[in-house]
N, C-alpha and C positions, 0 to 999 in steps of 0.2 A: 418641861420647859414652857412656861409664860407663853399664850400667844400673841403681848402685846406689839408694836414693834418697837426693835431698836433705836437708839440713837447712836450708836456708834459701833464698831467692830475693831477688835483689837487682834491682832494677829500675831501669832509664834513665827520665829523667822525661820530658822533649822528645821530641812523636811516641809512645814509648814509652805511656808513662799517660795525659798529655795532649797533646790535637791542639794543641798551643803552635805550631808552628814556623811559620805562617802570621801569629802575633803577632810574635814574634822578627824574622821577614823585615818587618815594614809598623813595625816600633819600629825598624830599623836604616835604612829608606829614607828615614821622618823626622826621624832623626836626620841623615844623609846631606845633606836638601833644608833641613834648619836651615845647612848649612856651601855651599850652592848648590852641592849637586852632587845633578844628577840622575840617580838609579837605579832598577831592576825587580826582578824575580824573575829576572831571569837571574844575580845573582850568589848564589843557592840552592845551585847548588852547588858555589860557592867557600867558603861558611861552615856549612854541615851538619855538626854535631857537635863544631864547634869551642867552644872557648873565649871569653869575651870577650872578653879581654886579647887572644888570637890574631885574631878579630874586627876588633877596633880596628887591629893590627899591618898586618894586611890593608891596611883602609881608608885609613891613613896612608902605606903606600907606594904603593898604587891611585892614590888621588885625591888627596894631598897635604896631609890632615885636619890640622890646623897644634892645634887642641886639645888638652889633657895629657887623660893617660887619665882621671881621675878628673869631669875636666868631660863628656868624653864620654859616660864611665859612667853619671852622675847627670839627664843627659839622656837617657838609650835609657828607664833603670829610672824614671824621674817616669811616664813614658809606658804601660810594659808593666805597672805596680802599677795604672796607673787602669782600662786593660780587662782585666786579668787575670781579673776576676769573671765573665766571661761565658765562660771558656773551659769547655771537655767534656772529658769524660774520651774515650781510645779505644774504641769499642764492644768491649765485652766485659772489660774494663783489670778495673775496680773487681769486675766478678762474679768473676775468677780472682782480685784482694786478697783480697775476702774469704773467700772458699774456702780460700783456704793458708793464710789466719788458722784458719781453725775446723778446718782438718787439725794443725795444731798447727807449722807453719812459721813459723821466723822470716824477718822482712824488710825492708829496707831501700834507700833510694832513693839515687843514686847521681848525681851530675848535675853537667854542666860548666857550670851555668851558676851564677852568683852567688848568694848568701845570700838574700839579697832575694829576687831573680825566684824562685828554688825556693818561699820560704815561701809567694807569692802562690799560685801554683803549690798548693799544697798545699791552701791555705785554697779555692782554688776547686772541686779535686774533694773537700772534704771529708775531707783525710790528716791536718790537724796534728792532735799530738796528745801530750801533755808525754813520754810515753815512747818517739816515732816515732826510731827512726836517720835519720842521712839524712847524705849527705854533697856538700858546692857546692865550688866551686872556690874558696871562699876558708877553703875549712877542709885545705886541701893543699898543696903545692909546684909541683905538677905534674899539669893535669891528664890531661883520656882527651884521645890515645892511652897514658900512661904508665899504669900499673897502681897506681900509690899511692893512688886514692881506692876502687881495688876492695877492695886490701888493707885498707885503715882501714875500709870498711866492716864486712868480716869479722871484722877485729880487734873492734870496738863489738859486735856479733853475739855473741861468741864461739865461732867456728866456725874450722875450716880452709878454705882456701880450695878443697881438693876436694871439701868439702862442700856446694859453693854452687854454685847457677846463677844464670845473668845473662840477663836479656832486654833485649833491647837493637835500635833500628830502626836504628842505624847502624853502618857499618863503622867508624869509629873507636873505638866504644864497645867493638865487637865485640874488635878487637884489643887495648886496656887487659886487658878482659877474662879472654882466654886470657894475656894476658901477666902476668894474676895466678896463673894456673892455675888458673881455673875453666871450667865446662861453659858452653857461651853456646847460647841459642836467641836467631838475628836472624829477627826479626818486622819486615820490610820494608815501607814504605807499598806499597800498590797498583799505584801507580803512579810508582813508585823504578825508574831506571835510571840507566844509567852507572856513575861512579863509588860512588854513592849505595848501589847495589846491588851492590857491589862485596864481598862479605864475605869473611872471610881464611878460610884453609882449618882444618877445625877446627871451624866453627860448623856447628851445624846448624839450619838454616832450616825454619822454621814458618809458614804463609799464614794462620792463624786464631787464636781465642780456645780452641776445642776442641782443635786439635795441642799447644799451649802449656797445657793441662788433664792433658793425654794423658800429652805429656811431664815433667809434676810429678807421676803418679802420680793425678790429681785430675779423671776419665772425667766425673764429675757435677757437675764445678763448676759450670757457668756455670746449673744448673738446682736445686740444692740449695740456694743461699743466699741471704733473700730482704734486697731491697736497705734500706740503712741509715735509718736515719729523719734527717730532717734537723733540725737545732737547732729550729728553729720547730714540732716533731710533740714537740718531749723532753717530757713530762709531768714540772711540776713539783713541787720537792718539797714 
């Protein structure tokens, strides 16, 4: 990896910002046992980092899900909008946000999953915000592993795309990524193996919130910036 620095950081949202994937995984099993087919967490890592569309592709030749996408769709997303509000950010996620905000970094989130699920997603760790980038799989052709929502990001940014680093927990993300030409730090769950932790060559891997500080240049993030206040603290006018 370059050691020039960045100008911008772009961020996977799933796992990456927020611990989502354990919602994702209990909204795909219900949606599953809505069509009587019963499933677990062992199909985790057959859908990690995918698509929804690729998702459903899955599940329809798996188990024989006779549904049009769109009915599937609107049952997974009823589901994952109603407890999206309880999800967390990843420990340490929002203290590096906000740090690359106040170093003067641009950023943008990046994510294979739909328009909807990201905004929930957003509104939970407290990201929307009218001049947030962000980019879902229904604002593309194509999503991660293909490089076209890395690129659109950077394009909105206005940056080169060697100007930008990507964090990202998984190796599909990881690969879009490079295959945008940009620098990737994969930021691996804990307890990621197999394919899961499978990253392409090329990334370099980070175990912490402080490597991934280290790595932007930004030694004192996670202790310099103190956390946001939330709507209900905003003093009004």
């Amino acid at each position: 990896m370059s050691a020039s620095s960045p100008r911008a950081v772009l961020w996977d949202m799933d796992g990456t910002l927020a611990l989502s994937e354990p919602l994702h995984m209990h909204t795909l099993i219900a949606a599953l046992a809505h069509y009587c087919v019963q499933a677990g967490d062992e199909l985790h890592p057959l859908m990690f980092g995918r698509t929804g569309l690729d998702v459903y592709r899955i599940c329809r030749e798996r188990f024989g899900i006779e549904a049009d996408f769109p009915t599937w769709s609107a049952l997974r997303a009823a589901r994952y909008v109603a407890e999206a509000p309880q999800l967390e950010a990843r420990p340490g996620a929002l203290e590096l946000w906000r740090a690359a905000h106040a170093a003067g970094l641009r950023q943008a989130i990046v994510s294979n999953a739909g328009r909807m699920l990201l905004e929930a997603n957003l509104n939970a760790l407290g990201l929307q915000a009218p001049e947030r980038v962000s980019v879902s799989a229904n604002d593309v052709r194509h999503g991660k592993p293909d490089p076209e929502a890395y690129l659109r990001a950077a394009y909105l940014l206005d940056v080169e795309p060697s100007e930008a680093i990507v964090i990202e927990d998984s190796p599909t993300g990881a690969r879009a990524a490079l295959a945008a030409g940009m620098r990737v730090l994969g930021w691996p769950d804990a307890g990621a193996s197999g394919v899961n932790a499978n990253f392409p060559e090329g990334t370099r891997i980070v175990r912490s919130a402080d490597e991934i500080a280290a790595a932007l240049g930004l030694p004192d993030a996670l202790f310099s910036e103190p956390a946001s206040k939330s709507p209900s603290q905003t003093t009004p006018c």
